[in-house]
C-alpha positions as CSV (number, residue, x, y, z in Angstrom):
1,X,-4.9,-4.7,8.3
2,X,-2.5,-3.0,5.8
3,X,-3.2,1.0,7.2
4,X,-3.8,3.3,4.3
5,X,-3.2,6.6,4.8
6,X,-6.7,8.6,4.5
7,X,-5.8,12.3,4.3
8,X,-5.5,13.5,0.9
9,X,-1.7,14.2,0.8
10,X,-1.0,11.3,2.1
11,X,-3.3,8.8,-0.3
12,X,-1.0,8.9,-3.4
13,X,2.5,7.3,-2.8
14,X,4.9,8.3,-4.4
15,X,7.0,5.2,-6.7
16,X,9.7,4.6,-4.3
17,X,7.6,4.9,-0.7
18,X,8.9,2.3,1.3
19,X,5.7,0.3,2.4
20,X,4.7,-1.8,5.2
21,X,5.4,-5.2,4.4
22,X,4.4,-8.8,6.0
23,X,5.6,-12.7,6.0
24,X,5.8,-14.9,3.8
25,X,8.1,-18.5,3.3
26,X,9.8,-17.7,0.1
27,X,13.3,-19.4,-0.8
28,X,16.4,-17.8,-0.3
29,X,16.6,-15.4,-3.2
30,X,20.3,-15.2,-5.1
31,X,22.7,-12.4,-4.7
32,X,22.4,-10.9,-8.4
33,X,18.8,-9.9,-9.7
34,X,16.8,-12.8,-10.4
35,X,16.2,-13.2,-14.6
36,X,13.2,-11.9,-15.9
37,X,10.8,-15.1,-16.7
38,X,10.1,-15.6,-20.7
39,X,6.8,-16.7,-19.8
40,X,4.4,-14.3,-22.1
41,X,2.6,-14.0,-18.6
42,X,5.4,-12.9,-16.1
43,X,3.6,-12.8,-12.6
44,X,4.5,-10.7,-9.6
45,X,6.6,-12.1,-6.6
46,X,4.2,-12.0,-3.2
47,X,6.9,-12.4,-0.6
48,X,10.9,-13.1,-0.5
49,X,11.8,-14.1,2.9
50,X,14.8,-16.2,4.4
51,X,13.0,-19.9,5.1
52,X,13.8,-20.9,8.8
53,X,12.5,-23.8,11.1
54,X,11.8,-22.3,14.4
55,X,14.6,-24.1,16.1
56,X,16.7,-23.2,14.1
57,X,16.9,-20.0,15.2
58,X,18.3,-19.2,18.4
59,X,16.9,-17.1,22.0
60,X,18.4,-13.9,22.7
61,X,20.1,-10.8,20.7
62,X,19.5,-7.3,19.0
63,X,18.0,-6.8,15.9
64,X,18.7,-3.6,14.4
65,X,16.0,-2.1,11.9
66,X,16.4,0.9,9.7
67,X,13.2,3.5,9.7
68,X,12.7,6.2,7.7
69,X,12.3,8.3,11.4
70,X,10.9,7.7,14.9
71,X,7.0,8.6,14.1
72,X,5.4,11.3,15.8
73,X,2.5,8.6,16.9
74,X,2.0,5.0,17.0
75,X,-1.8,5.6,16.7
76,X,-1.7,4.5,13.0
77,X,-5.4,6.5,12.8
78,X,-4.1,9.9,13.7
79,X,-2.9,11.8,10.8
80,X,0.5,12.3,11.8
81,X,0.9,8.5,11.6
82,X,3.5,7.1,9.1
83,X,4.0,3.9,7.4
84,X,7.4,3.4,10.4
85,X,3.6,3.9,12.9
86,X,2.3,1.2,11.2
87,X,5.1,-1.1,11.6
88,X,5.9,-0.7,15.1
89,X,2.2,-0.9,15.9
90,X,2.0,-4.6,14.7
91,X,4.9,-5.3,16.9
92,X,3.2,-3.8,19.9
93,X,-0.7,-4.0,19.7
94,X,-3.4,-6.9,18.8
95,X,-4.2,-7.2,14.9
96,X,-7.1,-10.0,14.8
97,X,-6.6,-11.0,11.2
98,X,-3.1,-11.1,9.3
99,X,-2.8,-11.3,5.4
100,X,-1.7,-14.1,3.6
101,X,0.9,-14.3,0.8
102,X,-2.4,-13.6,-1.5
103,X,-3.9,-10.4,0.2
104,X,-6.6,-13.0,2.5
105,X,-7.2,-11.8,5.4
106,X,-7.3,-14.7,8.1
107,X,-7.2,-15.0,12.0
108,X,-4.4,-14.6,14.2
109,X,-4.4,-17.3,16.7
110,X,-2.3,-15.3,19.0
111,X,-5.5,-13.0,19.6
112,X,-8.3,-14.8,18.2
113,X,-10.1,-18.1,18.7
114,X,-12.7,-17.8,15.6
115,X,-14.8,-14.9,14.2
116,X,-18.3,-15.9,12.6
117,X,-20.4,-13.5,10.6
118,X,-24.3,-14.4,10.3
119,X,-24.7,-15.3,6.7
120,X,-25.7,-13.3,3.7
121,X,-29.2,-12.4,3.9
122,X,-29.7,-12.9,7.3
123,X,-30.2,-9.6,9.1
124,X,-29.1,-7.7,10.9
125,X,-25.6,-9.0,10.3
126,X,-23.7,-9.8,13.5
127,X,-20.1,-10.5,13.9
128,X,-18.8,-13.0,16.9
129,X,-15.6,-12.8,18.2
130,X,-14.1,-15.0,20.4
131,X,-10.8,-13.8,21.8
132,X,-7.8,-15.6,22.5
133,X,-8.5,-16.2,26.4
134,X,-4.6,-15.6,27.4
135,X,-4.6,-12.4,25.5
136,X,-4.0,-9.7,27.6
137,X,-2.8,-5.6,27.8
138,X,0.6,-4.8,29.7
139,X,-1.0,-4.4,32.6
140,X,-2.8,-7.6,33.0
141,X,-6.2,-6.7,31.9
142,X,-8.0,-8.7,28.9
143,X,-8.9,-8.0,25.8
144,X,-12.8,-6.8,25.6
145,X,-15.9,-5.6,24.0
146,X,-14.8,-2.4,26.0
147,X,-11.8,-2.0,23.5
148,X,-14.0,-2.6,20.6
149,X,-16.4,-0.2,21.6
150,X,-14.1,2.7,22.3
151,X,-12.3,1.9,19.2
152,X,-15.7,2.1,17.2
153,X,-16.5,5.7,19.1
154,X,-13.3,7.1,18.1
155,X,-13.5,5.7,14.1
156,X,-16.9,5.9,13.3
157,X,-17.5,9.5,12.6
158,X,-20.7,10.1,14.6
159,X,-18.1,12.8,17.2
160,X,-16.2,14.8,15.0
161,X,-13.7,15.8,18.4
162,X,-11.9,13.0,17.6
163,X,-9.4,13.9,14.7
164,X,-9.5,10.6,13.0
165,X,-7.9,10.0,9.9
166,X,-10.8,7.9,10.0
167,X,-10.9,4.1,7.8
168,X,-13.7,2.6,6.1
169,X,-16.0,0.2,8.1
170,X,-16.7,1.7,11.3
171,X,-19.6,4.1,10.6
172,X,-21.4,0.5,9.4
173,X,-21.4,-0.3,13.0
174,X,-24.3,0.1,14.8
175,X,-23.3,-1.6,18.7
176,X,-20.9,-3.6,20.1
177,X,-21.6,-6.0,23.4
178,X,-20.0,-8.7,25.4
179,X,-20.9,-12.2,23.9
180,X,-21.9,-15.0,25.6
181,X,-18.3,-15.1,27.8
182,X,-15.8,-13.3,29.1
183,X,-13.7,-13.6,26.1
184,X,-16.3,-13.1,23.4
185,X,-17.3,-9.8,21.6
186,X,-20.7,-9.2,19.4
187,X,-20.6,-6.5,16.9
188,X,-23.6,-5.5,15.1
189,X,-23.7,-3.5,11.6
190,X,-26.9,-1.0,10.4
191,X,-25.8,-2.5,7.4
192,X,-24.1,-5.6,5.9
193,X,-20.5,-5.0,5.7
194,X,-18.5,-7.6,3.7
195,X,-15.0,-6.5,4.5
196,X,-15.3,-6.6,8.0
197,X,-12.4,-8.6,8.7
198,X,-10.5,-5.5,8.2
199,X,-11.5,-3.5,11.3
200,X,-9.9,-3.4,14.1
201,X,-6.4,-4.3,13.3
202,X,-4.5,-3.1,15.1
203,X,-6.8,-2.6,18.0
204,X,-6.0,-0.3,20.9
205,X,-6.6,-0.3,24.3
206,X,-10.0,1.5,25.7
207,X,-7.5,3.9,27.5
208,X,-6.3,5.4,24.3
209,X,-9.3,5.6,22.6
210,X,-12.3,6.3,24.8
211,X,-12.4,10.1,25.0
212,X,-11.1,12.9,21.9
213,X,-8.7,13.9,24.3
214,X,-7.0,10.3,25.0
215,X,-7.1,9.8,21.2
216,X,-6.2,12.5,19.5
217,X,-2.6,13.1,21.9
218,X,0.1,11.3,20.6
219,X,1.1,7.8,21.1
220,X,4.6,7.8,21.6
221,X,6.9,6.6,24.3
222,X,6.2,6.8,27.8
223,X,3.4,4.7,30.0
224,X,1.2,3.2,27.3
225,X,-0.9,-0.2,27.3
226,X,0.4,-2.7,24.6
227,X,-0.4,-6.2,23.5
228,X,2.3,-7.5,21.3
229,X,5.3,-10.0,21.4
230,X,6.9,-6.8,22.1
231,X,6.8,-3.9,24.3
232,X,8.4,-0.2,23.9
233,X,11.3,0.7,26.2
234,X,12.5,3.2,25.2
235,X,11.1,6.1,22.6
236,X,14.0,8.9,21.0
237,X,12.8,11.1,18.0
238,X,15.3,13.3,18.4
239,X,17.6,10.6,18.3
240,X,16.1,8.3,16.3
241,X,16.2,5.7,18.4
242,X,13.0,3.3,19.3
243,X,13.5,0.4,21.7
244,X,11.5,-2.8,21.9
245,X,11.9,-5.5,23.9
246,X,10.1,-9.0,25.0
247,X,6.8,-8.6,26.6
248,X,7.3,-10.4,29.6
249,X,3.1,-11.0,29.7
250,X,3.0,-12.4,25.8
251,X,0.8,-15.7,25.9
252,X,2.3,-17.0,22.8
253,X,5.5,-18.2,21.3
254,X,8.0,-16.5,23.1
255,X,10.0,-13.5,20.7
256,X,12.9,-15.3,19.3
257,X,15.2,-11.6,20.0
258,X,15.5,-10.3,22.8
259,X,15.1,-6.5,21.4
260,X,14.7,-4.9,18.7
261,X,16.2,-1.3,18.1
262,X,14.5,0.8,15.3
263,X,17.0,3.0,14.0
264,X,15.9,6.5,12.4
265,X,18.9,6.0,8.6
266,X,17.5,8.2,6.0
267,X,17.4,6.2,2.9
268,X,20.8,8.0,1.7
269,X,22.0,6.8,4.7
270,X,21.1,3.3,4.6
271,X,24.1,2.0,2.3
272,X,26.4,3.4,4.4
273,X,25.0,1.4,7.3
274,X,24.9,-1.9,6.0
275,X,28.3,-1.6,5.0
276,X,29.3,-0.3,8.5
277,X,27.6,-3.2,10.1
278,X,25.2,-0.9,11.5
279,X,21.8,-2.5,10.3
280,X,20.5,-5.8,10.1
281,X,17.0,-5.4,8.3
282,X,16.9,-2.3,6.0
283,X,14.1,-1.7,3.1
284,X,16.3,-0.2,0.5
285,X,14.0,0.7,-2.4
286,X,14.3,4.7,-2.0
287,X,18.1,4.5,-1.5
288,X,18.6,3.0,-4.9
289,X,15.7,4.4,-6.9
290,X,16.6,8.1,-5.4
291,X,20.3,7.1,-5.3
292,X,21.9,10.7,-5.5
293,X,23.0,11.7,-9.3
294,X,24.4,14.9,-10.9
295,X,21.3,17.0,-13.0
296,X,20.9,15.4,-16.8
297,X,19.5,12.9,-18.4
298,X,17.6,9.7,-17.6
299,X,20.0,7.8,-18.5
300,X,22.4,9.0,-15.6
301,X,19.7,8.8,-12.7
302,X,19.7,5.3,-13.9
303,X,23.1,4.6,-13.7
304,X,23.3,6.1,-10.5
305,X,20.3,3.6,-9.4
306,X,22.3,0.6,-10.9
307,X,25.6,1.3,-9.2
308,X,23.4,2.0,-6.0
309,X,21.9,-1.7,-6.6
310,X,25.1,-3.3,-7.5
311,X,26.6,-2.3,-4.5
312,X,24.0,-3.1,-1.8
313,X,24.1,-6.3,-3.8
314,X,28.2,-6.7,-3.3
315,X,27.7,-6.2,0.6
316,X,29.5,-8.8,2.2
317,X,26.9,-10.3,4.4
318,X,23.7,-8.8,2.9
319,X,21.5,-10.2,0.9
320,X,19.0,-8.2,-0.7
321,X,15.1,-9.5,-1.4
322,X,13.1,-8.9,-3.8
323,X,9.0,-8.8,-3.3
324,X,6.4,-6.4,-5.6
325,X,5.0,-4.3,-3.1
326,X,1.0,-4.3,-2.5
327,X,0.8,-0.8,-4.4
328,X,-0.5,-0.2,-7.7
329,X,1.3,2.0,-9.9
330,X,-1.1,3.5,-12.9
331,X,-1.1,6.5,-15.2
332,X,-3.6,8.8,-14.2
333,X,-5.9,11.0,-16.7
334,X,-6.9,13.9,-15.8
335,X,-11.0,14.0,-17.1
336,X,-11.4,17.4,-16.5
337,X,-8.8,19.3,-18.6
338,X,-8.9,19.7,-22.2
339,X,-8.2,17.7,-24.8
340,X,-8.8,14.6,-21.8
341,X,-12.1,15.5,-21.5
342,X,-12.9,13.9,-24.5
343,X,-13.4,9.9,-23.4
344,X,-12.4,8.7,-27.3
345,X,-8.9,10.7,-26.5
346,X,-8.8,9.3,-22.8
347,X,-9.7,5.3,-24.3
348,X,-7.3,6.0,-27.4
349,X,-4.0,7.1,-25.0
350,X,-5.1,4.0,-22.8
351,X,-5.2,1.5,-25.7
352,X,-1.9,3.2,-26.9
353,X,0.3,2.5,-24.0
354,X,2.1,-1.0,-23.5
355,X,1.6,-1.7,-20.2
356,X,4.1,-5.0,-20.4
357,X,7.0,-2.9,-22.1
358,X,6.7,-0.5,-19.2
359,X,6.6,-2.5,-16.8
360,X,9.8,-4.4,-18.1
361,X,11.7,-1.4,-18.0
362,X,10.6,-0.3,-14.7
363,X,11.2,-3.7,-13.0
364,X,13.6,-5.8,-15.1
365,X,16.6,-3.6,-13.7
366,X,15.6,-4.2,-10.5
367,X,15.9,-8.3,-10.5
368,X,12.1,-8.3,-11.0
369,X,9.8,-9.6,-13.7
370,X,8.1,-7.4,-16.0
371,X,4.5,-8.4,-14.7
372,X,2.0,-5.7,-16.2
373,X,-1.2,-4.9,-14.0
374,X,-4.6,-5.2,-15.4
375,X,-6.5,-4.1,-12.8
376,X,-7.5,-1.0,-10.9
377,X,-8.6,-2.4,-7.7
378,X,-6.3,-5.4,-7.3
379,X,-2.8,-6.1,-7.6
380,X,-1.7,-9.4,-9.5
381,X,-0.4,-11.4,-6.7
382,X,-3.5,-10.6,-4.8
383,X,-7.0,-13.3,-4.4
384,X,-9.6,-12.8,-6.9
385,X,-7.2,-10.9,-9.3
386,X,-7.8,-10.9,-13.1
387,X,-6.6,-8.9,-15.7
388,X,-10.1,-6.7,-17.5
389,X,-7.9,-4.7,-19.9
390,X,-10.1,-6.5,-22.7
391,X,-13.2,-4.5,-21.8
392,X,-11.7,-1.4,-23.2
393,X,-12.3,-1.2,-27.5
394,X,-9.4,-3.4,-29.2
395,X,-9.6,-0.6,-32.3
396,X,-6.1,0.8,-33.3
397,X,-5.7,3.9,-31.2
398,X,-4.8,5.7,-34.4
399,X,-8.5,5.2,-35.5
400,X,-9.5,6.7,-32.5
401,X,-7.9,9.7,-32.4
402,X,-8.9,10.3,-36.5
403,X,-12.4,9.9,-35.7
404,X,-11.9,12.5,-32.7
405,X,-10.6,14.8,-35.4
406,X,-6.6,14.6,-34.0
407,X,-5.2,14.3,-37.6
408,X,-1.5,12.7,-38.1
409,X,0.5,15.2,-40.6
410,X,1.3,13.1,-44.0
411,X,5.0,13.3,-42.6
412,X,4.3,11.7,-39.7
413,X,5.2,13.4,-35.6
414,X,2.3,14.7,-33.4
415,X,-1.3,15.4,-34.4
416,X,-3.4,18.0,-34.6
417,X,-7.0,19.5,-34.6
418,X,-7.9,23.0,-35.1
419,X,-4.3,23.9,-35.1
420,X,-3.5,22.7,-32.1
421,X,-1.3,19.9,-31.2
422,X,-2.3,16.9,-29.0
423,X,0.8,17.6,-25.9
424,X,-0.1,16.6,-22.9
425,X,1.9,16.8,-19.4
426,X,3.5,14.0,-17.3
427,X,3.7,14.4,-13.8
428,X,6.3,12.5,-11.7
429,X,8.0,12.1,-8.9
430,X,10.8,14.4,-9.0
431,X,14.9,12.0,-8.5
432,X,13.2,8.6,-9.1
433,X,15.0,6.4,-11.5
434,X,12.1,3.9,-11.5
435,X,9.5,7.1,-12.7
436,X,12.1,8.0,-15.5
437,X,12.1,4.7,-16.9
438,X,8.3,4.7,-17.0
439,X,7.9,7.9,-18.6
440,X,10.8,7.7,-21.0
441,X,8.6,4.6,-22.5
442,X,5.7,6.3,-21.9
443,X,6.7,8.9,-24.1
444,X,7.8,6.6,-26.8
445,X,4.7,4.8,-26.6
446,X,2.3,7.9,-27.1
447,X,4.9,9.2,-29.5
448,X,4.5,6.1,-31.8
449,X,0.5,7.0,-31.6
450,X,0.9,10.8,-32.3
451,X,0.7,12.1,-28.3
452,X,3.5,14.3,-27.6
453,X,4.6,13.8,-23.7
454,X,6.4,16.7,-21.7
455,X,7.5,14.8,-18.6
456,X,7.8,17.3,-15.3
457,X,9.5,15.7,-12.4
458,X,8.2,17.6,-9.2
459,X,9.1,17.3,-5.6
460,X,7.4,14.7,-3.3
461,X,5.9,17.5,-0.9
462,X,4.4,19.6,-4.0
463,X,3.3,16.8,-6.0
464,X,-0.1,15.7,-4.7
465,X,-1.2,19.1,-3.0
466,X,0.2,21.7,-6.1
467,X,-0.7,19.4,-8.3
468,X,-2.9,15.9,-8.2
469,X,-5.7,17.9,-5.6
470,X,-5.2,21.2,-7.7
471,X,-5.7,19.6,-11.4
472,X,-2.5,20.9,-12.3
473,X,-1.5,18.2,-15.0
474,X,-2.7,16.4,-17.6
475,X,-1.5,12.9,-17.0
476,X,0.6,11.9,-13.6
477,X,2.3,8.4,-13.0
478,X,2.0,7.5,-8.9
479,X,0.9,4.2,-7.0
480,X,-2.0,3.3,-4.6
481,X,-1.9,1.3,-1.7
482,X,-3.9,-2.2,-2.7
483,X,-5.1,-3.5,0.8
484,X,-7.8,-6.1,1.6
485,X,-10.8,-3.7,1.4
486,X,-11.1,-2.6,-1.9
487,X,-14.7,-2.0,-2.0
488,X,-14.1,0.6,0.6
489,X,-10.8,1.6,0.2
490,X,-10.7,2.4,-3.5
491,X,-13.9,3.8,-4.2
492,X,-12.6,7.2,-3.0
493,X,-10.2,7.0,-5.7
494,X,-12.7,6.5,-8.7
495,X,-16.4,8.2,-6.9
496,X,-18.0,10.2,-9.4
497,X,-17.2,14.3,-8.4
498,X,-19.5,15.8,-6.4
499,X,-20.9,19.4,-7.1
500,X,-18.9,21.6,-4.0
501,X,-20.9,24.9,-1.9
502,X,-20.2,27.0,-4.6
503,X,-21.2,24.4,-7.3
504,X,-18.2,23.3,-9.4
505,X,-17.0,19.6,-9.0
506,X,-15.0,18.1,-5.6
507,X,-12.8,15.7,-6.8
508,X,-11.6,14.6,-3.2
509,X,-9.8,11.4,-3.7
510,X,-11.0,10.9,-7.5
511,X,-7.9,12.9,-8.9
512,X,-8.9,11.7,-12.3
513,X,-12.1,13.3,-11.8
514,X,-13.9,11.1,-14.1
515,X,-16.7,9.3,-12.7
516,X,-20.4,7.5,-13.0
517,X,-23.0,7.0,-11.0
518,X,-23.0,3.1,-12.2
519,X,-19.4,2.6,-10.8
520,X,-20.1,4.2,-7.5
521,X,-23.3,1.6,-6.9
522,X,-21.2,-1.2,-7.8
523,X,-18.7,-0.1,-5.3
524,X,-21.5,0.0,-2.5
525,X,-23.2,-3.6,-3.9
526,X,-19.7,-4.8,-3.0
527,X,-18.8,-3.1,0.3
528,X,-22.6,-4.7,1.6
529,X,-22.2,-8.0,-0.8
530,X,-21.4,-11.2,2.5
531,X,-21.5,-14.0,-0.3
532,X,-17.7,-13.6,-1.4
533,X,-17.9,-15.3,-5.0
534,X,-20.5,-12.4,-5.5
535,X,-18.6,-9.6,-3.6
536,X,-16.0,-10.5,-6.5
537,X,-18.1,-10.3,-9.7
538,X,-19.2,-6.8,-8.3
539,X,-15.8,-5.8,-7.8
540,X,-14.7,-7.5,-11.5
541,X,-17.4,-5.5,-12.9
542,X,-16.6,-2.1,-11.7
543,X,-13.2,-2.1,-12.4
544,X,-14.6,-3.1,-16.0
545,X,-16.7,0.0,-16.2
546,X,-13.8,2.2,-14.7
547,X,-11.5,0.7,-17.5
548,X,-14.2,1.8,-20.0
549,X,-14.4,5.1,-18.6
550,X,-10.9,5.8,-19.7
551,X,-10.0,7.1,-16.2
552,X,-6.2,5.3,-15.5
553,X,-4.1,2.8,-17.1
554,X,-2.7,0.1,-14.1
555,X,0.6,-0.5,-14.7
556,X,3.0,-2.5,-12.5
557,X,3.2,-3.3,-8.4
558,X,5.9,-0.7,-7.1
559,X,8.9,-3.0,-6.4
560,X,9.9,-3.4,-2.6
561,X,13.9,-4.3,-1.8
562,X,15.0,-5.5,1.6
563,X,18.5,-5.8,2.9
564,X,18.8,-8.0,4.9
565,X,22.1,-9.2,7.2
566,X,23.0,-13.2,6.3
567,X,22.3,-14.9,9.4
568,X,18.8,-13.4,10.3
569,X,15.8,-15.5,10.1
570,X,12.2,-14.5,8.6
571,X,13.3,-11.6,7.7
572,X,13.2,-9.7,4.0
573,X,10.4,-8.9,1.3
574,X,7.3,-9.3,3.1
575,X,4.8,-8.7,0.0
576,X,1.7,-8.6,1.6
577,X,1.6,-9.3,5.1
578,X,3.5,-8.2,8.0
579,X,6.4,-9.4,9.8
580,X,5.9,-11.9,12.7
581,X,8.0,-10.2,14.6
582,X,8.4,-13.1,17.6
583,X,10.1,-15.3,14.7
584,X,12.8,-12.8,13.8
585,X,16.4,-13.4,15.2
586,X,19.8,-14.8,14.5
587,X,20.0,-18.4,13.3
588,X,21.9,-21.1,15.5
589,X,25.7,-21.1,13.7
């Protein structure tokens, strides 16, 4: 499972996060940016990873990956827990399902024989789980239904001691027992649940979970249970140092490496490190969107980007891969304030903007092609994607605005009604080169339809609590994680407000805070839809209504780059998955 963070400061990422990132068998990319396809449908890249054969690659060595710091916890549900938790999780504890290039979630062998849901209709739906018999925790000890069942307690909601940043899914449960054998788990859900493939990845051990207290400490280093090709050997925050090495119990394919040493590099760092041999596997994304530039125009934070890329591209021994990350970045209206209220002004800024131009100039720079989203719910490279931007009125958005009374003056610039002119603000992330090239044609976009844009760059630990959860701007340009549950996982971000104690309107997630009663039921038909082909339509249908509804325009996948050291094998741009980490080392010279 792709772990989205579920507090609200931490649900909007901001364009250049680095996310987590997963395998893929890509060919080698080239050392300069890959041309921009002249196909009129550009598509997004899933994955870019160095191809390898297994034998290729040879036992033993140190792999040393860049983090943006040592996390605080590995419990990926507390909310201290970062997207470097995430990733050293999935080296170190059971995940039963992996994505595919495509977003599908399908079972790891390593910790799971099958997993059979009863089929639609049938009820009470029952999930069976038959575990990988050689799985087992550090200390010898099986995976069970006792791991499940903790897990369950802790994420379902029903004991609000444990402080969960608490996913989708679990509250569905209603029991969990041992199957018919030792290795085999039954879960049972009060209600159908059609993503359930998502839960319990990664799973922890009963010890960790069973009781608020075990739970809600932090998972760092020290004496903890783990189930991975790896095991932590040593944990450093203050030194920014995290140490895995072989698990001498794992069942499977034995870990190419020998260790693998997570290095805290601040992305301003990371340059610097390749070039001093320090780093073998480093996302670099942040280090040349937010390469550092002197205060003034666009135009210079993009230079500074470009000489950024161009250098990390002239590394000798570096390659860097390209992959469009599984994170949708949109233009968010905000419903509430004035003129934006109005849905004929919200429909008539949507049909103005040029999502493909956009995301040409967002991408293109970066060696990527210009693929436009049109979806809110799922990204283009992911299962089931297609673009609905038709359902939204084809009309001029000229028209639109004139029959809303914004009136163009005869000499042309911005309109007006009632004497006041239709500006609107544009929130951004504050020293990103890829925001400033979306809102510079942004701007021009709305300009050519009569919308004046003031753009406001504004730092990344002000941006969603002083402004996104406050209402404090009319339009703001930021990505969402796109994961394999988007009937639970996105409905947060388009529920209809909910009237608070005193009576006014809760946005919560919704920070466009338009909503309708018709898209939140088509978001729960979905989340308790077992019949995929139908668990689609539902989903194709609400992000229909939610185009309609003028709430956000999708725009482009956030780009991911990966440095990565010549010489290392399945290693890069992971797109959707995750890295398998036991296939990662140096190949045989």
């Amino acid at each position: 499972m792709r772990v989205r963070q579920l507090t609200t400061a931490a649900a909007a990422l901001l364009l250049a996060a680095g996310p987590l990132a997963g395998c893929s068998g890509a060919p080698a990319p080239a050392r300069t940016p890959a041309p921009v396809p002249s196909s009129a449908d550009p598509v997004a890249v899933t994955g870019d990873v160095r191809p390898y054969e297994r034998d290729a690659v040879r036992d033993g060595g140190t792999l040393r990956w860049a983090l943006d710091a040592v996390p605080a916890t590995l419990n990926v549900y507390q909310g201290a827990a970062t997207a470097d938790s995430a990733l050293l999780a999935h080296a170190l504890y059971p995940a039963l399902f992996r994505p595919d290039e495509h977003g599908r979630l399908v079972a790891d062998p390593d910790y799971l024989e099958s997993a059979e849901s009863t089929p639609p209709g049938q009820l009470p739906q029952v999930v069976t789980y038959r575990l990988n018999p050689h799985a087992v925790w550090s200390d010898g000890t099986p995976l069970s239904a006792a791991d499940f069942a903790a897990q369950r307690a802790a994420l379902s909601g029903l004991d609000p001691a444990y402080g969960a940043a608490r996913p989708a899914g679990y509250g569905a449960v209603d029991s969990i027992t041992p199957g018919a054998g030792p290795h085999e788990v039954r879960v049972a859900f009060r209600q159908p649940y059609a993503e359930w493939r998502s839960l319990f990845g990664p799973l922890y051990p009963a010890a960790e979970t069973a009781t608020p207290a075990a739970f809600n400490r932090p998972l760092a280093g020290g004496p903890h249970l783990t189930a991975g090709p790896f095991r932590l050997t040593g944990y450093d925050p203050a030194g920014g140092l995290a140490t895995a090495e072989r698990n001498p119990l794992w069942w499977a394919e034995r870990p190419k490496a020998d260790r693998i040493d997570f290095l805290a590099v601040p992305a301003g760092q990371r340059l610097d490190a390749l070039d001093q041999d320090r780093l073998d596997i480093a996302p670099v994304t942040a280090a040349v969107d937010r390469a550092p530039a002197a205060p003034g125009t666009s135009a210079d934070r993009a230079r500074a980007a470009d000489e950024a890329l161009r250098r990390v591209e002239s590394l000798p021994g570096v390659t860097v891969h390209r992959a469009s990350a599984p994170s949708l970045t949109q233009l968010t209206l905000n419903a509430a304030r004035e003129p934006l209220t109005d849905p004929s002004v919200r429909l008539a800024l949507t049909r103005a903007v040029d999502r493909r131009r956009i995301a040409e100039a967002a991408l293109a720079p970066l060696g990527l092609a210009g693929a436009p989203l049109g979806s809110h719910l799922l990204a283009g490279d992911q299962d089931g994607y297609r673009d609905n931007a038709d359902a939204i009125d084809r009309a001029d958005p000229g028209r639109l605005l004139d029959a809303a009374g914004w009136k163009r003056p005869a000499h042309g610039g911005t309109r007006t009604r009632d004497g006041r002119e239709l500006a609107l603000s544009l929130l951004l992330p504050a020293d990103s080169a890829i925001a400033r090239r979306t809102a510079d044609a942004l701007t021009a976009d709305l300009a050519g339809a009569g919308i004046a844009v003031r753009a406001t760059a504004v730092p990344a630990d002000t941006f969603v609590p002083g402004h996104l959860a406050a209402g404090d701007y009319d339009l703001a340009l930021f990505s969402w994680p796109a994961g394999p549950s988007p009937a639970v996982d996105q409905r947060p971000v388009y529920a209809k407000p909910r009237p608070g104690a005193d009576g006014s309107p809760e946005a919560g997630s919704n920070y466009g805070r338009a909503g309708t009663e018709e898209i939140d039921r088509l978001f729960d038909r979905a989340a308790a839809e077992l019949d995929p082909a139908a668990h689609l339509a539902l989903l194709q249908e609400a992000d229909t209504r939610i185009w309609q509804l003028g709430h956000s325009v999708p725009l482009y996948q956030r780009p991911d780059l990966v440095a990565v050291r010549d010489g290392i094998a399945a290693a890069g741009a992971w797109g959707y998955g995750w890295p398998r980490f036991q296939d990662i080392g140096r190949l045989t010279p």
